[in-house]
Structure formats: C-alpha cells, structure tokens
C-alpha positions in Angstrom: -29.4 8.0 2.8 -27.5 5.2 3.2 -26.3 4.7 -0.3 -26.4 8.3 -0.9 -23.1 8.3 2.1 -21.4 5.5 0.1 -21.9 7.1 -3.1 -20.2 10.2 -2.2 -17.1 8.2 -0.1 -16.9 6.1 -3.0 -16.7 9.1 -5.2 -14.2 10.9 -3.1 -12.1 7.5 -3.4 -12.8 8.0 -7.4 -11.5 11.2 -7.9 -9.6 11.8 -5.1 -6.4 12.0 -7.6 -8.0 13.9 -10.6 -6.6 17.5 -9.5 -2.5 16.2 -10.2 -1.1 17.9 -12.8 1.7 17.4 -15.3 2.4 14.0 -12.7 4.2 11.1 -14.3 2.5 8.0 -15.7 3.4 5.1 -13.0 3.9 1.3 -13.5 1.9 -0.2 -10.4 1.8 -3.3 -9.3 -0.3 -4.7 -6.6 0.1 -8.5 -5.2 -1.5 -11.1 -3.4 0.0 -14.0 -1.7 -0.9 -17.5 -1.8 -3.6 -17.8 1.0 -3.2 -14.4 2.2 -7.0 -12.6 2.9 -6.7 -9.4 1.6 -9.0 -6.6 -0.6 -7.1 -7.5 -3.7 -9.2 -10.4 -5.2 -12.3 -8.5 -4.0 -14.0 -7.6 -7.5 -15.6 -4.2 -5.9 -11.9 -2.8 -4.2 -10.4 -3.8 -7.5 -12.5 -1.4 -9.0 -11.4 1.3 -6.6 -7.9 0.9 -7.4 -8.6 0.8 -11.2 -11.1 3.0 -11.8 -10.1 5.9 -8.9 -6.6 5.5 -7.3 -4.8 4.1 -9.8 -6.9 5.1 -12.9 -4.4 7.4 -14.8 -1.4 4.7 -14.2 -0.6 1.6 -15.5 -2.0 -0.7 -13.1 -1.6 -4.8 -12.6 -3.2 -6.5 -9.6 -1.6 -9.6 -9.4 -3.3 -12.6 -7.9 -1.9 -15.8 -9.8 1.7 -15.3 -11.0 4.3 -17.5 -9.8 8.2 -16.2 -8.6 9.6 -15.1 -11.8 6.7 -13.1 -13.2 6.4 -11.5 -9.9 10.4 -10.8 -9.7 9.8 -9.4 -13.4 7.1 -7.1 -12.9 8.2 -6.1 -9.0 11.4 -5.0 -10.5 9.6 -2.7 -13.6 7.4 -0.7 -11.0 7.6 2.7 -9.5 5.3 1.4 -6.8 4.5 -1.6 -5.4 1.9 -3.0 -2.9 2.4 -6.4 -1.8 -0.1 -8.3 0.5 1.2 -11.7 1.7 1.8 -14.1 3.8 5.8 -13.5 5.1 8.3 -13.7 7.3 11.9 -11.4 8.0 13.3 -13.5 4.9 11.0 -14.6 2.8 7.6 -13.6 0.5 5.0 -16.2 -0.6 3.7 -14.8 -3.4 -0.2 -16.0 -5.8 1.3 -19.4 -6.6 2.4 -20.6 -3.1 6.0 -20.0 -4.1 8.6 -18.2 -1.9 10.6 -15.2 -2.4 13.1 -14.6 -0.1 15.4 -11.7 0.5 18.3 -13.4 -1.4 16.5 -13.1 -4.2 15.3 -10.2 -4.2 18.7 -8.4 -3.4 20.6 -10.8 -6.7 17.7 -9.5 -8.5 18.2 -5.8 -7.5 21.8 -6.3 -8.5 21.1 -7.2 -12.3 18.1 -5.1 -12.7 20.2 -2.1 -11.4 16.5 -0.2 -10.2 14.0 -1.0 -7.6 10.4 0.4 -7.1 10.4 4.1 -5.2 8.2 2.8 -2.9 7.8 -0.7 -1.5 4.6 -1.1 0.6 4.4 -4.8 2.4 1.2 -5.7 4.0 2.9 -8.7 5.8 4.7 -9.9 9.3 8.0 -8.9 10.4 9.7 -7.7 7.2 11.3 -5.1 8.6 14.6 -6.1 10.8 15.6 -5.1 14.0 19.4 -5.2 12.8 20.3 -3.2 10.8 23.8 -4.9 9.8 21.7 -7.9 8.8 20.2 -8.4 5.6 16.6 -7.3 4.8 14.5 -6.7 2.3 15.0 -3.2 2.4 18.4 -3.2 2.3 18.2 -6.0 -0.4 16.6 -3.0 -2.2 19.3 -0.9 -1.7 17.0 0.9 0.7 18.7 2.3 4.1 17.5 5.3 6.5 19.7 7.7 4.6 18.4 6.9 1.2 16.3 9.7 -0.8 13.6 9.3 -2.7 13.2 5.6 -2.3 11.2 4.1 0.5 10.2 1.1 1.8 7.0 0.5 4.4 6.6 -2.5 6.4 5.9 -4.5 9.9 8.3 -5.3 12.7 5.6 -7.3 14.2 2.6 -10.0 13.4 0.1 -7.7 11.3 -3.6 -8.3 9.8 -3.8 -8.4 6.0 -7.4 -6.3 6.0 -6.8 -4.2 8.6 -3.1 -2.9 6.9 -5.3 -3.5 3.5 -8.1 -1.3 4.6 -5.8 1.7 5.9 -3.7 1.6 2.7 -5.9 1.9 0.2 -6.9 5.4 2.0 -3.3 6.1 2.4 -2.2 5.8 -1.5 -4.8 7.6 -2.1 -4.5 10.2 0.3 -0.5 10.3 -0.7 -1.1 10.7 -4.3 -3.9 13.9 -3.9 -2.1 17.3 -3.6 -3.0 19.8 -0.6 -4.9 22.4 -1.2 -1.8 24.3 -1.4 -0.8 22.1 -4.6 1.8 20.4 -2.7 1.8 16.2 -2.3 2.1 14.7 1.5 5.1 13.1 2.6 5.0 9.7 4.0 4.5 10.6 7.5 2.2 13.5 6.3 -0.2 10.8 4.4 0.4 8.5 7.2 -1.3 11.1 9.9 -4.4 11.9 7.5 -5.3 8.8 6.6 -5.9 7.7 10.6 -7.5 11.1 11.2 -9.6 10.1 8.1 -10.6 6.5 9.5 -11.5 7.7 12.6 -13.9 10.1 11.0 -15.5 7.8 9.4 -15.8 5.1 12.3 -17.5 7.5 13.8 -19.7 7.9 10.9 -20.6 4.7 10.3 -22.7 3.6 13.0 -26.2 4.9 13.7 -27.8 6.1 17.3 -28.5 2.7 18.0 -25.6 1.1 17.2 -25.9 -0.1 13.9 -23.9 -0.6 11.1 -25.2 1.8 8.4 -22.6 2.3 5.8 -21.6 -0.6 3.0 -18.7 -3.0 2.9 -16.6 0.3 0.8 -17.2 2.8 3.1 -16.9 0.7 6.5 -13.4 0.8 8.6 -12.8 -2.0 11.7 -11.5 0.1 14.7 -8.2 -1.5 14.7 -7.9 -0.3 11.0 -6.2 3.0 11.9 -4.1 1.4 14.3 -2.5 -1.5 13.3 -2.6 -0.4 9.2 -0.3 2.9 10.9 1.9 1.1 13.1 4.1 0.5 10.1 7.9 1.8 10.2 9.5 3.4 6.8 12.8 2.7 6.1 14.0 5.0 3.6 13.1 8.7 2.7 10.1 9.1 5.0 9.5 12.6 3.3 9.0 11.1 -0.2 6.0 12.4 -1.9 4.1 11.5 -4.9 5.5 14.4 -6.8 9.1 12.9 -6.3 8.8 9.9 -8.5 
C-alpha cells in the first residue's frame, strides 16, 4: 500500500502539467547556493522537476556555476527558482560567490528583460522600503507591474520547508482548472497549502507512524513558512500569461 500511495502522488507530480495546451516552451532555470540545503542536488526531486514539472520546458538546475554563468542564464529565463543562502542585498550563488542587487539591476539595464517570475527561497530579500533598492525593483519589478512578478521573504526562512511547498506550488500554478483556466499567484498559493495539509494528514498511520516515502512526505511547517512569502509584482499572473 505504501508504495502504491507514492506511486500515484508521484504520478500526479508527473503529469500534473500534461493537459496545457498550445502553452509556450519556457527557459527555466533552477539554482542552488553555495552551502544552501535545499531539494535541488537531491537526484530523486531532480527527477520531479525534469521528468514531470518541467518536462515539456527547457530546464537547467544549476548547482556549480559561478556569478557570470548564473547572471547569463538568470537573465535568458522566463522563470527562475533560486534557493540560497541571502541577505536584503546580496545572493551567494553554487560557487560561494556573491550577487548582490547592484548587480543584478546593471545587469537588468543591459540585458533590457528579466525572468516573468522570480521565485527566492532565501532570507529577507524582500524590503520593507520601498524607496530603497531591492532586488525586485532591481528587476524592474514594483506592485504596479503586470505580468512580471517576483516572490520572496521578509524574514529568516528554511530552504526545505520553502523548497518543499514550491515544488507543489509550480506545479500546481502551471496545471489549468478544470475550467481550462491557469491559477493566479495567490490562487496557486492557496491550493498548494490546502494540498499539503491533505497530505500531512495522509501521511501518518493510526499509530503515528510515518508511512509515506521521502517524495510524498510534507514537514508541518511546510505549508506555513513555504506560504508566508510576499509577491511583489502582478500577484494575478498566471502561467498562461508568459
């Protein structure tokens, strides 16, 4: 029974996606920061991401690159995931090298583009004021923009526990409704914890015990600290949008 109930979460994760039609090919890039514990190196949610969430995209996850190749790919994405160690000004991205928002916001200025949506599983990269410099902003990402967004933490967060929740959110953002239409932000945002919680309740037998594997397993703070992050941006962008 036990890997029966993985089998069919991990399809779900697999083809959770496969009903899209006529959507864009995507450049995605996912990153890992030097030191940073995250899903990303983890051979098996690699395979998620390839083979199920990201599996009719053009997908890199990133775990070695040093500041330039990171600026060069970053900047040639529709969506990136990021999930490092950081600070309101700075990144430190695979090879223990630092990004900070300077550089990110001379970069945005040659490029002339940015990624539609900017997803940072890391601390405090979203600023309390708004007159000062951020990354978002670097991005040329404010509260009134459309169709650009960019999803971070005010506070400390928890690499796996914001980890965990997003790889259920992407994929519950990219999956239409059974109307057809994609979620918005906020939409995917509220069925992804509803989702968790389903399955934390799921995942433990009468007495207790854990009885689902490491792929279909949530922490209990997974659906609360993974949705305590604030968009700055279009906060009704859907997949369909980009």
């Amino acid at each position: 029974m036990k890997n029966l109930i993985i089998s069919v979460f991990l399809l779900i994760l697999l083809v959770i996606t496969s009903s899209a039609i006529n959507v864009k090919r995507l450049n995605v890039y996912m990153a890992k920061g030097k030191d940073a514990v995250s899903i990303l190196d983890d051979v098996d949610y690699q395979g998620v991401f390839q083979n199920g969430i990201f599996k009719d995209h053009n997908l890199t996850i990133d775990t070695s690159s040093g500041k330039q190749a990171f600026l060069d790919k970053f900047f040639t994405s529709n969506v990136v995931y990021l999930s490092l160690h950081a600070n309101p000004n700075k990144w430190v991205v695979a090879s223990g090298e630092v990004v900070t928002v300077t550089d990110i916001a001379e970069s945005y200025k040659i490029k002339k583009r940015s990624p539609n949506l900017v997803i940072v599983t890391g601390c405090q990269t979203i600023k309390d004021n708004v007159d000062e410099l951020s990354f978002a902003s670097a991005l040329g990402i404010t509260n009134s923009t459309p169709k650009r967004a960019y999803l971070g933490y005010r506070t400390i967060t928890v690499g796996l526990f914001s980890d965990r929740f997003f790889r259920v959110f992407l994929a519950t953002w990219m999956k239409p409704k059974a109307d057809g239409n994609y979620r918005t932000l906020e939409e995917a945002r509220t069925d992804t914890k509803d989702f968790i919680n389903r399955m934390l309740e799921r995942q433990l037998d009468k007495e207790g015990t854990a009885r689902l594997g490491k792929l279909a397993s949530f922490a209990p703070l997974d659906p609360r600290v993974g949705g305590s992050f604030h968009i700055v941006g279009d906060s009704n962008l859907r997949f369909s949008d980009l």
